[in-house]
N, C-alpha and C positions, 0 to 999 in steps of 0.2 A: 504493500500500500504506500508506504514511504516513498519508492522508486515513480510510481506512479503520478502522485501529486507533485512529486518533486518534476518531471518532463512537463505537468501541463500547466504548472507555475511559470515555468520556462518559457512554455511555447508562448504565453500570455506577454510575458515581458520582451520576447524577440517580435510579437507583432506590433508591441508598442514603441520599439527602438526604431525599425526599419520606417516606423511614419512620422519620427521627430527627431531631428539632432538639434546640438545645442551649438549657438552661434561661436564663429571663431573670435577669440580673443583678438584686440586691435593691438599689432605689432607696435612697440615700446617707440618713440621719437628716435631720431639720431641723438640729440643734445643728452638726453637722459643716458643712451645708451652707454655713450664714453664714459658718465658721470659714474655708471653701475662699474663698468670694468675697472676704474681704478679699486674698486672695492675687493676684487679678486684674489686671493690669494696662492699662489704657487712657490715651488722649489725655485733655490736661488741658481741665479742664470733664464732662465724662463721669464717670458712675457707674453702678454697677451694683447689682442688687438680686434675688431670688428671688421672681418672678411666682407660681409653683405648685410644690410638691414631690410625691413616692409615686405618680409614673408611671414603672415600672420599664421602660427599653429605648426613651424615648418619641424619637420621629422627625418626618416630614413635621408641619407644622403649618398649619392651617387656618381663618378666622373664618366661622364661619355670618356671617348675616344680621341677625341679633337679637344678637351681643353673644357666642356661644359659641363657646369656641377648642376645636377638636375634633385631636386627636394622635394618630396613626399610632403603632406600635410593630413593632419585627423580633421578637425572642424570645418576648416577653409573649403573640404573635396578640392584643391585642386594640385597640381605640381606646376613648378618651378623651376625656371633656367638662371643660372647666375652663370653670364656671361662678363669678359675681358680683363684687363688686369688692375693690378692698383691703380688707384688714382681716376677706373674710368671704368669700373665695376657697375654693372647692371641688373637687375632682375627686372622679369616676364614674368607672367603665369601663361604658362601654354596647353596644360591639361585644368576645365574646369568642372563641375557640377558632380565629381565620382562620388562611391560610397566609401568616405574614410580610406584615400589609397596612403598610408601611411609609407606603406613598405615597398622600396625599388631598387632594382639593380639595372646594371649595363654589359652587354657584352656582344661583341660584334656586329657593332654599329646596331643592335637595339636596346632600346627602351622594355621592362619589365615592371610592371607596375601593381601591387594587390590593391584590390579593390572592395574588401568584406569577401565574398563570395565569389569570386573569379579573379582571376589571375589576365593579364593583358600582355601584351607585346606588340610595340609601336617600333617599324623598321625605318633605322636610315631618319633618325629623328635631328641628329643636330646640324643636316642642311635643309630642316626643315620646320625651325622653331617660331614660325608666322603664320605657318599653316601644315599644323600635326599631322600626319597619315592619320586613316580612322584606323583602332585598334582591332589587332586578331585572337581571338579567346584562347590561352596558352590551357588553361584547368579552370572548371565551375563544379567540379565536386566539393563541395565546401558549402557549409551552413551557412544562410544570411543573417543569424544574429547578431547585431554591432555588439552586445555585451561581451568586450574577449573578443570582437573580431576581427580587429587590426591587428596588423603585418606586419613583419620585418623576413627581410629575403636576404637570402644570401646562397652563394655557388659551391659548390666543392671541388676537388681537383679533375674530376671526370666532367664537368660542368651541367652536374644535376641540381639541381633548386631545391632549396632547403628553407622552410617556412613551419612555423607553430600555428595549431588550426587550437584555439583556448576556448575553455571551460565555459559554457555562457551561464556561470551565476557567483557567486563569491565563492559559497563552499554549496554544493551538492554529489548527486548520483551522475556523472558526464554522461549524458546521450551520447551513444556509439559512434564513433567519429569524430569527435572531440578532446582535451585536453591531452593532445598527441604532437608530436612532431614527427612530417612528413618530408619525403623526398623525391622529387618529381624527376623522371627521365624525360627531356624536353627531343628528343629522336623517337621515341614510342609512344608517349602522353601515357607510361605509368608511371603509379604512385605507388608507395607503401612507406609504412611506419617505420620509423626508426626511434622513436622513445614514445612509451607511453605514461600516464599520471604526471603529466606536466600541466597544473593550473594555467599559465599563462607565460608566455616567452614572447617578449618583444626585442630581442637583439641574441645574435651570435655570432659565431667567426669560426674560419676552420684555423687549425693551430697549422701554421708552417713547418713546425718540425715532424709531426706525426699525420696530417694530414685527417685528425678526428674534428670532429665536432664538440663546439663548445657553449653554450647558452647563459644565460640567466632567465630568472625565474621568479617572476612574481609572487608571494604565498597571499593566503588570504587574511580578509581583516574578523577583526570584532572578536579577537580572542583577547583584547589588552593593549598597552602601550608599548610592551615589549615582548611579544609574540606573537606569531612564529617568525623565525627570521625567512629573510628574501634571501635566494642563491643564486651560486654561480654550480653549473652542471658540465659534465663533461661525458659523451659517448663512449665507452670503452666496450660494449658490447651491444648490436641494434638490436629494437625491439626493446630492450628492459626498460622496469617500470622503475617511475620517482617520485614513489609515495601520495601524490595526489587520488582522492580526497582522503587517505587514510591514515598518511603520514608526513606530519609538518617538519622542515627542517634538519630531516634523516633523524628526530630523536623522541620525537612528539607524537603520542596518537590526538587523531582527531577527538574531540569528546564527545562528539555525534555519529560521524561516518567510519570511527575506524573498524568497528565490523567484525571485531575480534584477529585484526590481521596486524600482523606484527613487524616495526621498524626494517626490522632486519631482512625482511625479505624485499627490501628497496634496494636501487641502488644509492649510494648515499653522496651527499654534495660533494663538489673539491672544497667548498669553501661556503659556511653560512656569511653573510654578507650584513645584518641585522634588519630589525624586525621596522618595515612600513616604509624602508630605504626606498624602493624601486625602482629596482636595476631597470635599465635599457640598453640602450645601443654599446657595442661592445666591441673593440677589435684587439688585434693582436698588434706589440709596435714589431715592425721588418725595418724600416728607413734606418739613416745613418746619423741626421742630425742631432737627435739625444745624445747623452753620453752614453757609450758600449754597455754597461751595465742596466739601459735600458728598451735592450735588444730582447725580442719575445716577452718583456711586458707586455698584460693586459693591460687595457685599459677602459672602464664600466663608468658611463654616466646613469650616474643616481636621479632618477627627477625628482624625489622626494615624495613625503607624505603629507597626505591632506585628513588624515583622519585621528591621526596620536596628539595629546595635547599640547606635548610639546613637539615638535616637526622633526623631522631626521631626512638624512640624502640633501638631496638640493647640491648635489658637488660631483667630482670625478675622482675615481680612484684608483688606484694602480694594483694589481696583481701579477705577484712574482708566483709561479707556479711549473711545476714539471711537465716533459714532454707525456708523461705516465697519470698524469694526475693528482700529484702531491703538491700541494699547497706548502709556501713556502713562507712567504708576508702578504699584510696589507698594508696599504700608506696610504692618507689622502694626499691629490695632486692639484687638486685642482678647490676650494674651497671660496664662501663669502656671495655663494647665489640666494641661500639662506642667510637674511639677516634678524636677528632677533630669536624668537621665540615658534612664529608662525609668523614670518612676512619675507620673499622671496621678491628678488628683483630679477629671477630667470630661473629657468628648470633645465637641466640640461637635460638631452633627448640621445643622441646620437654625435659615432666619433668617425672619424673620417681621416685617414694620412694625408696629405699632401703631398705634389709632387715635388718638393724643395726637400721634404722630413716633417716639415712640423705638420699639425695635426689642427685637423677642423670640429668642429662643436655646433650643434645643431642646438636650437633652444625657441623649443614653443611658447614657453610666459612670451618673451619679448618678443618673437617673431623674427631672429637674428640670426645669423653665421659666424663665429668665432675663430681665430688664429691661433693658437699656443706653439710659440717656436723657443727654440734654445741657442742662446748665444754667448762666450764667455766672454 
């Protein structure tokens, strides 16, 4: 009976999503914008700067082929071109009205776009940013409930697509075909699972040394101020489960769902991250510009929490960790988008390398694109 009421609870709330979204926040001024970055905090040598501004809600980020960083968005439905160099930087909107395409990638001269429930592929897009090709449907197996239905995309080495299909409720029973992560063969249009009981995963990155898959992981709320925590996850074998709904944080049973099933037959985090952080965009550093010692860092933007009473996340962090999965440190890198108690002057979303080394920052409060380079 539980399983029951809990799907048509569901079904009620995803046909109430799909007929309302909530307006995009209005990206931050320029004037203000500088005024918030001096407030930033990083390792000494490190600075930071304002790459693009007046991309309201902007998310996943992406570089064409030729030079164009193209930006995802949740509220706004649309993506974005940030086209030319310092001093004479621009943004477009060239895709507009989709459902939440949060999540995008590029690769050989296409565009890849989630849209909730289908997956897009726009050819040959950046001699074409005045007039988009119309899009060709890549996958629509996918649920159209916005709750958990936004994207983040990302490639593997054989260039299969890799995307989390989340949970549509805080904590329930997942309807089949949900809180999983999937992996698309874009030469055949199959799919299949490669981790299941994952709540919600909006960023991951394949690790350049082993070539596995890495995530974070939203957990759910309303158990407290400081539980469960939110993770970083790592594939070490497809298919296995990561405790969702049964087990929080690799050490927690649910106090509802756990079902008489026990931690231990999860696979368990590389690393809890803590509790109402949530994790997003995530990569691995490869470039040269950091110092050596910052070679195969992660790197996890936090957006922070909007429901603990005092706030946590709102920063970027760095994770030092093994090609096997052993966690090794955490540092914060990037800190001062949270100021106070509960007042934020940006959320960070998603990281992005550049092609110099330094590293881009995506951030939906302000509607902005950020620089973090290192220089001694």
């Amino acid at each position: 009976m539980r399983r029951r009421e809990s799907v048509l609870a569901l079904a009620a709330f995803a046909a109430l999503a799909l007929s309302s979204a909530a307006p995009a926040r209005e990206a931050t001024p320029m004037p203000q914008l500088l005024e918030n970055l001096k407030k930033i905090k990083l390792p000494p040598g490190f600075s930071i700067s304002l790459y693009a501004a007046g991309l309201p809600s902007a998310r996943q980020m992406a570089w064409g082929d030729k030079g164009v960083l193209f930006v995802g968005s949740m509220d706004a439905g649309a993506v974005y071109a940030v086209t030319g160099r310092d001093g004479g930087r621009s943004v477009r909107t060239v895709l507009k009205d989709l459902a939440m395409p949060t999540g995008l990638v590029f690769r050989d001269g296409a565009l890849y776009v989630a849209a909730v429930n289908r997956i897009l592929r726009y050819d040959g897009v950046e001699d074409r940013l005045d007039a988009m090709p119309a899009p060709k449907i890549v996958y629509d197996d996918l649920p159209a409930s916005r709750h958990h239905g936004w994207k983040y995309l990302a490639f593997d080495r054989e260039g299969r697509l890799i995307f989390g299909v989340g949970a549509p409720c805080n904590i329930c029973d997942p309807p089949k075909g949900t809180a999983e992560v999937r992996r698309l063969d874009l030469k055949t249009g199959r799919a299949e699972t490669v981790a299941r009981g994952v709540r919600n995963t909006v960023g991951g990155d394949v690790d350049p040394r082993s070539g596995r898959f890495w995530f974070t992981e939203n957990a759910r709320d309303w158990m407290g101020d400081d539980m469960p925590a939110d993770k970083l996850n790592m594939i070490a074998k497809e298919g296995a489960e990561y405790g969702f709904p049964y087990c929080h944080q690799g050490d927690t049973p649910d106090p509802k769902f756990s079902a008489g099933r026990a931690c231990g037959e999860f696979a368990p985090p590389v690393t809890n991250l803590g509790a109402h952080v949530a994790p997003l965009g995530m990569k691995f550093y490869t470039r040269a510009q950091f110092p050596p010692d910052y070679r195969n860092s992660i790197f996890i933007a936090e957006h922070g929490s909007w429901n603990r009473s005092v706030y946590s996340g709102g920063r970027i962090v760095r994770i030092v960790a093994s090609a096997d999965g052993r966690f090794e440190k955490e540092e914060v890198f990037a800190a001062g988008f949270l100021q106070g108690a509960r007042s934020y002057i940006g959320r960070p979303v998603d990281i992005l390398p550049d092609r110099d080394g330094s590293i881009l920052v995506s951030d939906d409060y302000a509607g902005a694109i950020y620089r973090i380079s290192y220089g001694k």
